[in-house]
C-alpha positions, 0 to 999 in steps of 0.5 A, spaced: 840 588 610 841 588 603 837 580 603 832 582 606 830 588 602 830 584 597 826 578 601 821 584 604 819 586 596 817 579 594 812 578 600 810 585 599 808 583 592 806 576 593 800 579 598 799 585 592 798 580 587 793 575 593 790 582 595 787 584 588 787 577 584 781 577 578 777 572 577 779 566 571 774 562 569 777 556 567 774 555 560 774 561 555 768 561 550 770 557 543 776 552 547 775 546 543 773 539 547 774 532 546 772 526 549 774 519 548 770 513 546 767 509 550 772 506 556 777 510 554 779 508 547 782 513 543 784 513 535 792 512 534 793 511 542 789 505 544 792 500 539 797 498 535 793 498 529 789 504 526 784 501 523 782 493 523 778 491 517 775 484 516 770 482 510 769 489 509 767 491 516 773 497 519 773 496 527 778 499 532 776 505 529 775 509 536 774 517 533 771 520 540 768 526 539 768 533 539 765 540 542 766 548 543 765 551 549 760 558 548 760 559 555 754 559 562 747 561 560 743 561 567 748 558 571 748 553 566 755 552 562 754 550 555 757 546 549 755 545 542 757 539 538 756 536 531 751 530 532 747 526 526 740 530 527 745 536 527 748 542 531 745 542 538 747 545 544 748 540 551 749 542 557 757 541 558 755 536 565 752 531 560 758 532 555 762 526 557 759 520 559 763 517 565 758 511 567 761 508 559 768 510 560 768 516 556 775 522 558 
């Protein structure tokens, strides 16, 4: 008997915690993302090498890039990054290019 208490009190508050779950989003405002280089390449994991240098031109460099997530905005998530002609805001849709192998 004892048993089934014990069986009878999880069930209870495995339906409590079903019955009266709060919504999550999965990203928070300020989560840090990055994404690899083209085709998957990433610095430190892609190779043995760092950095390939010949007659004064590094390669196998493979830096990705990065970006802040600040949120929905009309039903639109939102990322900003840090690109040559600036900060700009992009749509997080568009933040990893899948068609050139990016993860």
């Amino acid at each position: 008997m004892k048993n089934f208490n014990y069986i009878l009190i999880i069930c209870l508050v495995l339906l409590c915690s079903l019955c009266w779950q709060k919504t999550v989003l999965a990203l928070e405002p300020g989560t840090l993302l990055y994404r690899t280089s083209s085709n998957g390449e990433m610095y430190g994991y892609s190779s043995k090498e760092l950095i390939r240098e010949k007659n004064g031109i590094m390669t196998n460099i493979y830096p990705g890039h990065v970006a802040i997530y600040i949120g929905e905005e009309d039903g639109v998530d939102y990322v900003v990054e840090a690109l040559s002609g600036g900060i700009v805001k992009t749509p997080a849709q568009y933040f990893i290019n899948e068609s050139l192998g990016e993860e």
